[in-house]
RODO-2510 file (C-alpha; in nm, 4 decimals, decimal comma):
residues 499
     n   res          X          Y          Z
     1     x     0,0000     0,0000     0,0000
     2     x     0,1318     0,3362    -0,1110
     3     x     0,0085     0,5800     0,2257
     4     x     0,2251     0,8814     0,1690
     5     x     0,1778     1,1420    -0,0967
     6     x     0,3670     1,1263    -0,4029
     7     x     0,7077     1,3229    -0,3816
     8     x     0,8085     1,1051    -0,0760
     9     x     0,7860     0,7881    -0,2288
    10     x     1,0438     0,5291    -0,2469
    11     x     1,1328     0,4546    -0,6415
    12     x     1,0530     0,0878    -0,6179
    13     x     0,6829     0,2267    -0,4891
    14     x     0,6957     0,4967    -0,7834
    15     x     0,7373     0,1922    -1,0037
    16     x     0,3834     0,0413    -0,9281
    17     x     0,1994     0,3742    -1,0512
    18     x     0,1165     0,4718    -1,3712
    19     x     0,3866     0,7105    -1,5002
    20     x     0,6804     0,5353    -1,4171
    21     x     0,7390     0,2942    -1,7785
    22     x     0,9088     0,4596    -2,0969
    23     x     0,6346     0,3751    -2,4365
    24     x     0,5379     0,5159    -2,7660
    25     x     0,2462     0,4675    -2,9958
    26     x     0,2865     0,3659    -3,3345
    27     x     0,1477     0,5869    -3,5393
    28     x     0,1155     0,8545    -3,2354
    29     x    -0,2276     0,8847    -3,0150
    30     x    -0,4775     1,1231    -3,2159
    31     x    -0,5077     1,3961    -2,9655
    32     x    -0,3213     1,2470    -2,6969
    33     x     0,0240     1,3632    -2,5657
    34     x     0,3184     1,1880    -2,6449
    35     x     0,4809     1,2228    -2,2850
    36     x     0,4850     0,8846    -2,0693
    37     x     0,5628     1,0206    -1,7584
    38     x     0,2053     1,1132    -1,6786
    39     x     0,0959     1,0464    -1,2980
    40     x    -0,2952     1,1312    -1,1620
    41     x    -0,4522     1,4362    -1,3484
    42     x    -0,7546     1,6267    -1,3235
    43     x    -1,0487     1,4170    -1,4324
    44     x    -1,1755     1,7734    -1,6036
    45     x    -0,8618     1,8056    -1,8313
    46     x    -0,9537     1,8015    -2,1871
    47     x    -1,2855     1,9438    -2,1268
    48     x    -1,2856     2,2572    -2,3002
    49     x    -1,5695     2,5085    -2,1092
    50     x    -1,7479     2,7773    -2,3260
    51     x    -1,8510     3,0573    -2,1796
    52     x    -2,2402     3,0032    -2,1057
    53     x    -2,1226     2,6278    -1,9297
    54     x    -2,1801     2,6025    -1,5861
    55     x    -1,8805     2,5422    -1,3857
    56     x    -1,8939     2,1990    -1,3365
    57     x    -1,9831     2,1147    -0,9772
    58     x    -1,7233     1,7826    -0,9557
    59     x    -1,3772     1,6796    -0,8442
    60     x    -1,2501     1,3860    -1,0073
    61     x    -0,8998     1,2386    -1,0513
    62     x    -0,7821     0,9974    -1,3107
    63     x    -0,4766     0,8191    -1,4874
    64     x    -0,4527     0,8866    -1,8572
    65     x    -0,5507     0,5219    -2,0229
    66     x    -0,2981     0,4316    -2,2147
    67     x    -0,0386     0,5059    -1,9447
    68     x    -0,2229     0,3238    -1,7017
    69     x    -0,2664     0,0196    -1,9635
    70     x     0,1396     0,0348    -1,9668
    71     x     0,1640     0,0429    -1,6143
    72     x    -0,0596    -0,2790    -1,5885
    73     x     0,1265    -0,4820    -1,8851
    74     x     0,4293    -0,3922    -1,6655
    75     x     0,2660    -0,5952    -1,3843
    76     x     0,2031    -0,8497    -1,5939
    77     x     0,5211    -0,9033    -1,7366
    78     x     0,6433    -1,2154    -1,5284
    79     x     0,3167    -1,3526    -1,6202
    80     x     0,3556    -1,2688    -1,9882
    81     x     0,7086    -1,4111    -2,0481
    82     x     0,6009    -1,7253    -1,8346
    83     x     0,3097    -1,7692    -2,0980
    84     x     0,5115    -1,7668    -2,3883
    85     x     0,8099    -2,0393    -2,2281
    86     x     0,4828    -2,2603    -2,1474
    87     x     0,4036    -2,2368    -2,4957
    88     x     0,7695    -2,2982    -2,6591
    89     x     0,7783    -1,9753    -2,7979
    90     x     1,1245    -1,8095    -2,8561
    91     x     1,0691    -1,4996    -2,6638
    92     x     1,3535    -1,3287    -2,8816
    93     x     1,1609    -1,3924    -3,1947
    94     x     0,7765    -1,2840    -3,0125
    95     x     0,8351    -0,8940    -3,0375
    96     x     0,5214    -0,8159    -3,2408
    97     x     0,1229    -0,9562    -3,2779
    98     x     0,0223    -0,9373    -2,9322
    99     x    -0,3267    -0,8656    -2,8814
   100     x    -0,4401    -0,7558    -2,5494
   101     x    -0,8175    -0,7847    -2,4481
   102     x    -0,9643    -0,5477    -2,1907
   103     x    -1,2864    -0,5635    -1,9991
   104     x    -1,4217    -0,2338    -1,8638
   105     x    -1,6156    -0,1796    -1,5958
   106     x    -1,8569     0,1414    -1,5012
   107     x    -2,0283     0,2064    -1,1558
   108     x    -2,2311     0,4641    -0,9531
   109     x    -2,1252     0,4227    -0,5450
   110     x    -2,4220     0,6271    -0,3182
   111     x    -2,3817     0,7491    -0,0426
   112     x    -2,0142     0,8838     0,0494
   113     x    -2,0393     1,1646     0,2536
   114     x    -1,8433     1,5278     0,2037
   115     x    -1,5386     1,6284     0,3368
   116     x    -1,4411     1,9777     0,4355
   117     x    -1,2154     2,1972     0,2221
   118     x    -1,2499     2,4644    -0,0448
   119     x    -1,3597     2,3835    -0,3888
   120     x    -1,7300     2,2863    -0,5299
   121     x    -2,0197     2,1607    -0,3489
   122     x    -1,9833     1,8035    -0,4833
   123     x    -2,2415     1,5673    -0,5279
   124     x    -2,2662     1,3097    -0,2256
   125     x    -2,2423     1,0094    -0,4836
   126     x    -1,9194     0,9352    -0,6739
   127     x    -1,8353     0,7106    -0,9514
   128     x    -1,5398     0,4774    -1,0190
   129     x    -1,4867     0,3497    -1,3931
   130     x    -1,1937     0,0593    -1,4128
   131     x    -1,0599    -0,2225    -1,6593
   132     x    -0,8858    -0,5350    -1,5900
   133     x    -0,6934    -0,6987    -1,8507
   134     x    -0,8508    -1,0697    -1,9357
   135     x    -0,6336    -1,2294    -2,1835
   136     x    -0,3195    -1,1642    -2,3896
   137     x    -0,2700    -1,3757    -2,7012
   138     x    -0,0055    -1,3553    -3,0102
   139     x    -0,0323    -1,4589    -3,3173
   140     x     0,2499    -1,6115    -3,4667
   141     x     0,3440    -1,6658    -3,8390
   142     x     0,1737    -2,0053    -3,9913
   143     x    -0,0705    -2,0321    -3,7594
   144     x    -0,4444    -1,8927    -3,8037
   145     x    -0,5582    -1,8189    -3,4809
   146     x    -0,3995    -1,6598    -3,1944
   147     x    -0,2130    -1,8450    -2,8817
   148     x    -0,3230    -1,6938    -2,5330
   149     x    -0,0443    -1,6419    -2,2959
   150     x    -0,1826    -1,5076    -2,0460
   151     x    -0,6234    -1,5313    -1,9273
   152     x    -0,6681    -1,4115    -1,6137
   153     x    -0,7745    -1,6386    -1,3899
   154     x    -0,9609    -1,4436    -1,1243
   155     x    -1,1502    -1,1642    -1,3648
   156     x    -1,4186    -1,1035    -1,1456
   157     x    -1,1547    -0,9945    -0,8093
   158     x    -1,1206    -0,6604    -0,7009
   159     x    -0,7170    -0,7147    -0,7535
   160     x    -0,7298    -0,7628    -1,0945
   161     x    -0,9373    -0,4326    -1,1480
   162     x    -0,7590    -0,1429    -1,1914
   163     x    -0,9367     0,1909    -1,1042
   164     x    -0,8750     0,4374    -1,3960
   165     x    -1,1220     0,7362    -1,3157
   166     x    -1,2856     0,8499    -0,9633
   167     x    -1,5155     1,1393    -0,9717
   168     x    -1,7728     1,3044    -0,7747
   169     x    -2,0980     1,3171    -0,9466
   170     x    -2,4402     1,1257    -0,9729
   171     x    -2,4187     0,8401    -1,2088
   172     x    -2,7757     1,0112    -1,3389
   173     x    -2,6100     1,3621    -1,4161
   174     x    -2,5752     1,2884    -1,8076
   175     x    -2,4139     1,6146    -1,8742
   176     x    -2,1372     1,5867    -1,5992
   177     x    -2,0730     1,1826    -1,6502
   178     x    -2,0478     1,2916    -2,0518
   179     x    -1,8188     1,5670    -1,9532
   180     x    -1,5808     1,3442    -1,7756
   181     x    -1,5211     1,0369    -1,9407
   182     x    -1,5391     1,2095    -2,2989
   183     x    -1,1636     1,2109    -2,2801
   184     x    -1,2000     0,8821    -2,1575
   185     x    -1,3409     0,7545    -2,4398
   186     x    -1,1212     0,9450    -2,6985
   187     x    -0,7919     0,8109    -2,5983
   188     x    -0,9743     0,4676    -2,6215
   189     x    -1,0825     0,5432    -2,9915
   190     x    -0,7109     0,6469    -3,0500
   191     x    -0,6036     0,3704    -2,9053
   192     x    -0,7745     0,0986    -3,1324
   193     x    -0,6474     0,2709    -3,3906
   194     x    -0,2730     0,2650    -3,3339
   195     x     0,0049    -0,0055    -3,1689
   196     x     0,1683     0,0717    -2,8578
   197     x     0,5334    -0,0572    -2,8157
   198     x     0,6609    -0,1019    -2,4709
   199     x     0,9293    -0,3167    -2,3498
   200     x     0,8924    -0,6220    -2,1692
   201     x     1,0879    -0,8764    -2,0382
   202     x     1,3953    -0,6689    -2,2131
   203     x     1,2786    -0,6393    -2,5608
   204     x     1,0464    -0,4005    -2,7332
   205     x     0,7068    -0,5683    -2,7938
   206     x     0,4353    -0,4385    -2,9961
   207     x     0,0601    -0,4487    -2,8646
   208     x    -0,2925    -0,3765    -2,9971
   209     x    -0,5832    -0,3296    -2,8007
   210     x    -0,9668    -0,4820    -2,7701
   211     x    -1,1623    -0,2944    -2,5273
   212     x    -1,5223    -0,4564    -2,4387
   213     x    -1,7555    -0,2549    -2,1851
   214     x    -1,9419    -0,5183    -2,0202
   215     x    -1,8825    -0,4135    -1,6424
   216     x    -2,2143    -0,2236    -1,6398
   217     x    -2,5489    -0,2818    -1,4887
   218     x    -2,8815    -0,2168    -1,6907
   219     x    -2,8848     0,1547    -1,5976
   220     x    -2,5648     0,2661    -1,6832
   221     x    -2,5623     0,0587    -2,0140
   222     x    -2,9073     0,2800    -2,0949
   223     x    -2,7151     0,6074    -1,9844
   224     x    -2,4141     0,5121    -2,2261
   225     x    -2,6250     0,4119    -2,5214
   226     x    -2,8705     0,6606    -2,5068
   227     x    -3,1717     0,4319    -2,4338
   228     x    -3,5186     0,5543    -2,1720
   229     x    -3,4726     0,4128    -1,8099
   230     x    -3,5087     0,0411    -1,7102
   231     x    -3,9545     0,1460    -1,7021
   232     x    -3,9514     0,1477    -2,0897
   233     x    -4,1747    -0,0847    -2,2739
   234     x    -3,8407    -0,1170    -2,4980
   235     x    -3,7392    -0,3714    -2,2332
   236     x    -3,4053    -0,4685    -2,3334
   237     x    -3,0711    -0,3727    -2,4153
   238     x    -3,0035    -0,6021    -2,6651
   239     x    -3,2971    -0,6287    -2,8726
   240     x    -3,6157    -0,4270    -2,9694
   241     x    -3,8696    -0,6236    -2,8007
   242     x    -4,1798    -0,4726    -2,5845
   243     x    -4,2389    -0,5858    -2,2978
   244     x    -4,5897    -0,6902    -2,4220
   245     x    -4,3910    -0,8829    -2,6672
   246     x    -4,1329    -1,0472    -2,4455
   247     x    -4,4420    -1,1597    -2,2423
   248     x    -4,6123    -1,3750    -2,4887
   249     x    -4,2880    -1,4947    -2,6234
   250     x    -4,0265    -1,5492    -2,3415
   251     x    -3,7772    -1,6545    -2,5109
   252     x    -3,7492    -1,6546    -2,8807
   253     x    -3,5449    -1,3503    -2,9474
   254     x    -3,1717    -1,2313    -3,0694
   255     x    -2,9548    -0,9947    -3,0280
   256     x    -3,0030    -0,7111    -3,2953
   257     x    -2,8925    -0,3352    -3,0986
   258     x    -2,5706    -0,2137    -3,1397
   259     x    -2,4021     0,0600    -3,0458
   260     x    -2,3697     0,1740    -3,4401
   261     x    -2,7347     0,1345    -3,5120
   262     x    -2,8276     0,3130    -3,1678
   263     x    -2,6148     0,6122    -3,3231
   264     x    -2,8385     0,5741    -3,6170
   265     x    -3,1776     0,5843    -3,4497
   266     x    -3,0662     0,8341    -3,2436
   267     x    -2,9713     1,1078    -3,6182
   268     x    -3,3869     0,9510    -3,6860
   269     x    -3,4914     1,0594    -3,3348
   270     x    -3,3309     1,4454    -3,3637
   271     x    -3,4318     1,4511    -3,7724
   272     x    -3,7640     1,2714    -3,8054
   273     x    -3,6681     1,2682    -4,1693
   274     x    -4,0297     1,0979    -4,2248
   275     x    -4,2147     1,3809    -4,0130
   276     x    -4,4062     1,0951    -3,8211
   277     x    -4,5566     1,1746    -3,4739
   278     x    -4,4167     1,1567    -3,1293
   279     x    -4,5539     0,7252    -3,0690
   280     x    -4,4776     0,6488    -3,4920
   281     x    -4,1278     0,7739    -3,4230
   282     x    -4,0476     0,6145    -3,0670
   283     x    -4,1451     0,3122    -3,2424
   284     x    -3,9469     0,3508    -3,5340
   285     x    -3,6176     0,4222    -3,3271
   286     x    -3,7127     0,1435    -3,0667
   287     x    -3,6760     0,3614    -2,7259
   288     x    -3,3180     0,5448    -2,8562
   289     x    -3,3673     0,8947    -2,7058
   290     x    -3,0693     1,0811    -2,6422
   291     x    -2,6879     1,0181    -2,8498
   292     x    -2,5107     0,7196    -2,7388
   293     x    -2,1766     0,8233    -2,6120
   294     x    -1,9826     0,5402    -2,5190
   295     x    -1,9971     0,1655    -2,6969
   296     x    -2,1049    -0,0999    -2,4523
   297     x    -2,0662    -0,4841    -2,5556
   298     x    -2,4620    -0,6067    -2,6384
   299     x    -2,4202    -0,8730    -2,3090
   300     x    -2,5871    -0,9122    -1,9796
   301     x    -2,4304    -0,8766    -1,6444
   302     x    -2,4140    -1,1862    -1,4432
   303     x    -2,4188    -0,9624    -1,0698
   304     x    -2,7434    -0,7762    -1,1372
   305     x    -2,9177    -1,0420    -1,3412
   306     x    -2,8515    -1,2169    -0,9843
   307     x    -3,0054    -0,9522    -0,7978
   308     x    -3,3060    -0,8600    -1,0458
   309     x    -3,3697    -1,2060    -1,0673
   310     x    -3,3990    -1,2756    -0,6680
   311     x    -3,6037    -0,9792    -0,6551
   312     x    -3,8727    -1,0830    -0,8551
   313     x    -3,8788    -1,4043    -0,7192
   314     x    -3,8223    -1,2546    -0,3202
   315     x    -4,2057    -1,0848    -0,5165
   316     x    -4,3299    -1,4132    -0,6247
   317     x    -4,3006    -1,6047    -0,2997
   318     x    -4,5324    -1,2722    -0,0976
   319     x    -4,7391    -1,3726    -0,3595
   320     x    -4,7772    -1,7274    -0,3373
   321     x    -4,7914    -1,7170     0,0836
   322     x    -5,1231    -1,4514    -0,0164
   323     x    -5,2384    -1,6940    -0,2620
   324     x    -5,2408    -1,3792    -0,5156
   325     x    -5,3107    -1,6468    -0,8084
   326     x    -5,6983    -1,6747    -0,6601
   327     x    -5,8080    -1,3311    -0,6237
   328     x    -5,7337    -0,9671    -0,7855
   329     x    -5,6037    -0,6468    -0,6173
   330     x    -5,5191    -0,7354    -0,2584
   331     x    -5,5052    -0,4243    -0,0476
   332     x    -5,1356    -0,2784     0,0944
   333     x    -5,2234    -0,3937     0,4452
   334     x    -5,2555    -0,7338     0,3352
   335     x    -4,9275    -0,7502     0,0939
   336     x    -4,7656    -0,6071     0,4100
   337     x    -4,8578    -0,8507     0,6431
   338     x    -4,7094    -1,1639     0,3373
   339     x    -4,3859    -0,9607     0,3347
   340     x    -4,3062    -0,9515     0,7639
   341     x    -4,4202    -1,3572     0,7144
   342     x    -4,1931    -1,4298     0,4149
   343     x    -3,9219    -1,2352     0,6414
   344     x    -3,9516    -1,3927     0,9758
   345     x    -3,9381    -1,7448     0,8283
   346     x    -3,6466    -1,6642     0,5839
   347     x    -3,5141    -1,5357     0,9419
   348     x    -3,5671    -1,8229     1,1313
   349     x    -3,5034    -2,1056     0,8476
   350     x    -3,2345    -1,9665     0,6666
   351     x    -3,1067    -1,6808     0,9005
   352     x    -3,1497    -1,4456     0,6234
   353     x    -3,1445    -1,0628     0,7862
   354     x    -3,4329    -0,8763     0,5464
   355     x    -3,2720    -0,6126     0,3414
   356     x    -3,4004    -0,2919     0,2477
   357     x    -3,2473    -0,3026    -0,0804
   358     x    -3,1792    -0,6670    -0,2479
   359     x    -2,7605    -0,7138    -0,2967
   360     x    -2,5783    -1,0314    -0,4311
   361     x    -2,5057    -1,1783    -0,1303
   362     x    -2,8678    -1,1630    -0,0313
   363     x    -2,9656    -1,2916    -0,3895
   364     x    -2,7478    -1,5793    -0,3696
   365     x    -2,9035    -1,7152    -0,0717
   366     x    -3,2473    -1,6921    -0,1797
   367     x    -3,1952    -1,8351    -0,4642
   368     x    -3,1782    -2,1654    -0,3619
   369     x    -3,3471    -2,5398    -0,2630
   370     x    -3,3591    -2,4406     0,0906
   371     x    -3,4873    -2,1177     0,0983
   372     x    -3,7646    -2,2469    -0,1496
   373     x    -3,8564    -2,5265     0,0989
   374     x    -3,8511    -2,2621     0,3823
   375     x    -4,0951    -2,0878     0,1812
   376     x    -4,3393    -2,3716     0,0662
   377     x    -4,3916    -2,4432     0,4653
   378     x    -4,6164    -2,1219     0,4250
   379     x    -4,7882    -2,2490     0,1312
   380     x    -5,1401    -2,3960     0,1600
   381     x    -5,2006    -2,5575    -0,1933
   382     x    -4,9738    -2,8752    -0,2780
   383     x    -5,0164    -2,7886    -0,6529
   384     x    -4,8734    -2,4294    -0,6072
   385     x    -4,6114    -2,5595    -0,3576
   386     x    -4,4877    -2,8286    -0,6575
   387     x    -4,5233    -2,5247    -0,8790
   388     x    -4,2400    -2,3113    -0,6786
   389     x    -4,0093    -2,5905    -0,6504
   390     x    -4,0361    -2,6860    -0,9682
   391     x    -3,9439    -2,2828    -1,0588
   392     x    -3,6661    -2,2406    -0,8620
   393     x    -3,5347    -2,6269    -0,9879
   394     x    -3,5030    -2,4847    -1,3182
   395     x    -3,3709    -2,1764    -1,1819
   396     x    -3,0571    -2,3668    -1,0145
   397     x    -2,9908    -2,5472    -1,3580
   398     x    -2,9962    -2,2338    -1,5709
   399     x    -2,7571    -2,0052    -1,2969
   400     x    -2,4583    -2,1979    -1,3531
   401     x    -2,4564    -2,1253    -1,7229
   402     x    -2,4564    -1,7275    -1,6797
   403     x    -2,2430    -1,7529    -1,3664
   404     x    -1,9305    -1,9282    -1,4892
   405     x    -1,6004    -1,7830    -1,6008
   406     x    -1,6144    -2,0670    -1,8254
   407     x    -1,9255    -2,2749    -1,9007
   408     x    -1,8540    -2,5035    -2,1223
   409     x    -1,5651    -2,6546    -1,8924
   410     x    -1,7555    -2,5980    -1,5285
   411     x    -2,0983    -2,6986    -1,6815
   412     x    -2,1489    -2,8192    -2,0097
   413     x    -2,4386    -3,0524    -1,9324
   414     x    -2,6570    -2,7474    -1,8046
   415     x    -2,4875    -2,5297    -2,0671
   416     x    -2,6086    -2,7901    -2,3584
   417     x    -2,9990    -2,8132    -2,1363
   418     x    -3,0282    -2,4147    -2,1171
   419     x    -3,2933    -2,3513    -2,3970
   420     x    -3,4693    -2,6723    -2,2851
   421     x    -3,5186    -2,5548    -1,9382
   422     x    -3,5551    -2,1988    -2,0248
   423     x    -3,8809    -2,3419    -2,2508
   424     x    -3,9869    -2,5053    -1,9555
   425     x    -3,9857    -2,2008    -1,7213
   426     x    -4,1122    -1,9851    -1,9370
   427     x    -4,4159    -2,2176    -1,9768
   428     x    -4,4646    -2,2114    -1,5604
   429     x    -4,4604    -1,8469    -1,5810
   430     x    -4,7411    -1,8218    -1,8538
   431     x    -4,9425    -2,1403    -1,6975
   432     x    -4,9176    -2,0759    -1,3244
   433     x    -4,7923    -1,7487    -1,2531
   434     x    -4,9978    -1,6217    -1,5601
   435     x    -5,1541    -1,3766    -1,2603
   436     x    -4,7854    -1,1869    -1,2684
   437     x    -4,7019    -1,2472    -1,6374
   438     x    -4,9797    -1,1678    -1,8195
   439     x    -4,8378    -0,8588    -2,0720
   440     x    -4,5472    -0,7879    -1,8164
   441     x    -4,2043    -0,9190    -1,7735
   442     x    -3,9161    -0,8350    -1,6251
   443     x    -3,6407    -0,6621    -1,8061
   444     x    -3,3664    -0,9474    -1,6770
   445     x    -3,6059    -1,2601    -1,6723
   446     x    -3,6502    -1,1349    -2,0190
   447     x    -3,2821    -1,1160    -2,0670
   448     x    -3,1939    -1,4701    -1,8664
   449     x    -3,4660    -1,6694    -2,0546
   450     x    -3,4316    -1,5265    -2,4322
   451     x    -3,0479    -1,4271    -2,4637
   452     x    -2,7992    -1,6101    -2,2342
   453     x    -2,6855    -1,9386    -2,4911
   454     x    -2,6413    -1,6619    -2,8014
   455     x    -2,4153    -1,4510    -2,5558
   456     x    -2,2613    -1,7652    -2,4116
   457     x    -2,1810    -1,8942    -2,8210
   458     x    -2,0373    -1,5441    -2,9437
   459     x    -1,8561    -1,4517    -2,5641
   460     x    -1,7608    -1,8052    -2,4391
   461     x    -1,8790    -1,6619    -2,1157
   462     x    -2,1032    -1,4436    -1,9177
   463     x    -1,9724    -1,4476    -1,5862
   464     x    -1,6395    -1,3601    -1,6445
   465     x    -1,7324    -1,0033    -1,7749
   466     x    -1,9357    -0,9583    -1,4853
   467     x    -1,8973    -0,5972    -1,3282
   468     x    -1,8679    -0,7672    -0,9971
   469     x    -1,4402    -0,6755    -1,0062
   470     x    -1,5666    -0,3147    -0,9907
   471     x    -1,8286    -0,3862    -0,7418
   472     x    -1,5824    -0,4676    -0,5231
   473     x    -1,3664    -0,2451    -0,5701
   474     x    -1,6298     0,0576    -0,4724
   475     x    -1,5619    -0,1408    -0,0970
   476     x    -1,2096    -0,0985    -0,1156
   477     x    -1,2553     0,3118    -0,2356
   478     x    -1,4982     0,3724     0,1049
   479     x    -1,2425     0,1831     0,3060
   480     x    -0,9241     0,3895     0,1690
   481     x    -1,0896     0,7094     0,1565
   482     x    -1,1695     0,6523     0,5143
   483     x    -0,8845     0,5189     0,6540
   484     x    -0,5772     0,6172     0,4080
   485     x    -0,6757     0,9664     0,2205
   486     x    -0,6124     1,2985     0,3066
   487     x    -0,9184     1,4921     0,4638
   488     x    -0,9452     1,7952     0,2237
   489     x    -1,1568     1,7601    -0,0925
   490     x    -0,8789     1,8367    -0,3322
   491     x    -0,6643     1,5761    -0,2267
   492     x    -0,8666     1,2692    -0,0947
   493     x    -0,9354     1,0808    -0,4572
   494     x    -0,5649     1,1395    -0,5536
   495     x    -0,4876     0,8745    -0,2600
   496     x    -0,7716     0,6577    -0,3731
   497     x    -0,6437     0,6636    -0,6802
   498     x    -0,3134     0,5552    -0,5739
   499     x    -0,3962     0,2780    -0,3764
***
């Protein structure tokens, strides 16, 4: 850990921050400096204000990219030389063809309170955008596809994340967000468009760069592609169903948005080049309704699919304990009184605390045999007690599927059953649970039931490029901005960042 500011640090510490490693780009970053030698700068840099802005009320600190890319390549360098001896590779003739694949991860953290100090009135709610590098491969002459050198092996730890940007602002404040990681996303553009060559391992290597966004729930993919909130009838994120639609048909669908055809519909929604009206135009540009600013990889994140998934069903058992299926519009009182039962027994059977807002851990504990038998004790009818075991049965068989770095090692028999079972639940949830599915959904039941195998074919894995690294991660920025950071505003997510 690296407590003490910058100028009194030990060169061997200096060596773990970004800054420290000698590169170039070939041909040079568009935009970009050529310097190396760049530590933490102002997250506002290359934000150019016109006169009628408002000043932006935010502090945030940040590496440049590419230098903090170097800086983690230089970590990996053991690994990376080890990778190509395990292969036979002659590292003297490996100086060129490395491709580097890196997952990036985007996340509002509530709740951190303000510290004293001059400077704006920040918002009370920061955000932390990181990558972690997944694979390295290299292609070498005669062969076709690449060799990987390096996968990492834990992708979804908070070690292997590397915090790039930490700001101050509301993950809803379009304008601000925009503002901030619009450099962000330039030297990322530049960056797939050039080679950087850095040594490693004592020779000069030469590296290109895949960048997939997948670390993001369903709210910040909306925010970045310029679709309406999670309440839109244009339920997903990766095709153009309704929810209407997605009712009747649970799971026939395929991915069709991108982030090039959201760009599109987006020039439709500003033009309306065929003068329709407000509804003849929403549904000609699918729920696109502001410009899509940063590319997000069409995929589904394995955390909050977790926790919207619990919630509904956390929904479904209230139901079932008030026998909802026989009778229409029961009063608050009564769901009320369901909910304090459904918590007391999950309290006493499976010692599960109630929450006030669902998180993983809780999720993961719900969703499970036990906590389905707790449930069914509190269940009059047999049939509807059969019914919820038989839900959650197919549940368990599907989870493992989204959930693994690597499927079709870990579980290829439920991997090879998914659209079977999916079928199946989808036909419990339109037979006896038709009294909560009838024209409604939710947006990741949809997402679980109609998309996983297509993302699992193209991706090779869901659960891997979870956002769960950066999740993490927001616990380790409350802990060192408590315990390790200066107390002044200006200063305090410079020694975040460092840690």
């Amino acid at each position: 850990q690296i407590f003490q500011p910058l100028h009194t640090l030990r060169n061997a510490e200096k060596e773990l921050l970004p800054g420290f490693h000698q590169f170039e780009w070939q041909p040079a970053l568009k935009n970009v400096s050529s310097s190396w030698d760049v530590g933490i700068i102002d997250g506002l840099s290359g934000w150019t204000t016109f006169v009628d802005d408002v000043p932006a009320d935010t502090i945030a600190r940040r590496f440049r990219y590419d230098v903090a890319l170097v800086s983690a390549l230089k970590d990996l360098e053991e690994d990376i030389m080890d990778g190509l001896r395990e292969r036979g590779l002659e590292d003297s003739m490996c100086t060129s063809g490395f491709t580097v694949v890196v997952k990036e991860a985007c996340d509002g953290m509530g709740d951190v309170s303000e510290k004293h100090g001059t400077g704006p009135a920040v918002p009370e709610k920061a955000v932390r955008f990181s990558f972690t590098i997944m694979s390295i491969s290299i292609r070498v002459e005669g062969e076709d596809d690449g060799i990987t050198i390096f996968q990492e092996q834990k992708p979804n730890s908070e070690l292997s994340c590397r915090p790039l940007c930490l700001m101050f602002v509301d993950e809803s404040d379009h304008e601000t967000l925009t503002a901030i990681l619009g450099p962000v996303v330039a030297e990322r553009k530049a960056m797939m468009e050039s080679r950087l060559i850095v040594s490693v391992g004592g020779l000069l290597r030469s590296f290109r760069f895949f960048f997939r966004g997948t670390g993001y729930d369903e709210k910040m993919v909306r925010e970045m592609e310029g679709l309406e909130a999670s309440g839109s009838t244009y339920i997903c994120t990766l095709c153009d169903s309704t929810r209407a639609e997605a009712s009747q048909n649970m799971v026939l669908h395929s991915i069709t948005r991108s982030h090039d055809e959201n760009l599109d519909r987006y020039e439709i929604w500003r033009t309306n080049p065929f003068s329709e009206s407000a509804d003849e135009l929403r549904d000609r540009v699918k729920g696109v309704s502001a410009k899509p600013f940063m590319e997000t990889q069409p995929t589904l994140d394995a955390l909050h699919c977790d926790i919207g998934n619990a919630t509904e069903f956390y929904k479904i058992f209230q139901d079932e304990i008030g026998e909802v299926y026989q009778r229409s519009n029961p009063s608050r009182e009564e769901r009320r009184r369901w909910r304090s039962t459904l918590d007391k027994q999950l309290r006493k059977k499976m010692k599960l605390k109630p929450v006030m807002r669902m998180n993983g851990n809780y999720a993961r504990r719900l969703m499970t045999r036990e906590a389905v038998e707790a449930v069914c004790e509190l269940v009059p009818s047999e049939e509807r007690r059969e019914a919820l075991r038989r839900l959650m049965e197919l549940y368990v068989q599907m989870k493992p599927v989204w959930r693994s770095t690597c499927p079709s090692r870990d579980c290829p028999d439920q991997l090879c059953r998914y659209s079977y079972n999916s079928q199946q639940f989808a036909d419990l949830l339109s037979t006896m649970f038709k009294y909560r599915y009838d024209g409604k959904i939710t947006n990741y039941l949809h997402k679980t039931l109609a998309h996983v195998p297509e993302i699992v074919e193209r991706d090779g894995s869901i659960g891997a490029w979870a956002s769960e690294g950066n999740e993490s991660g927001n616990k380790l920025f409350r802990r060192f901005r408590k315990m390790n950071a200066r107390q002044s505003k200006t200063f305090e997510l410079e020694d975040v960042l460092k840690h």
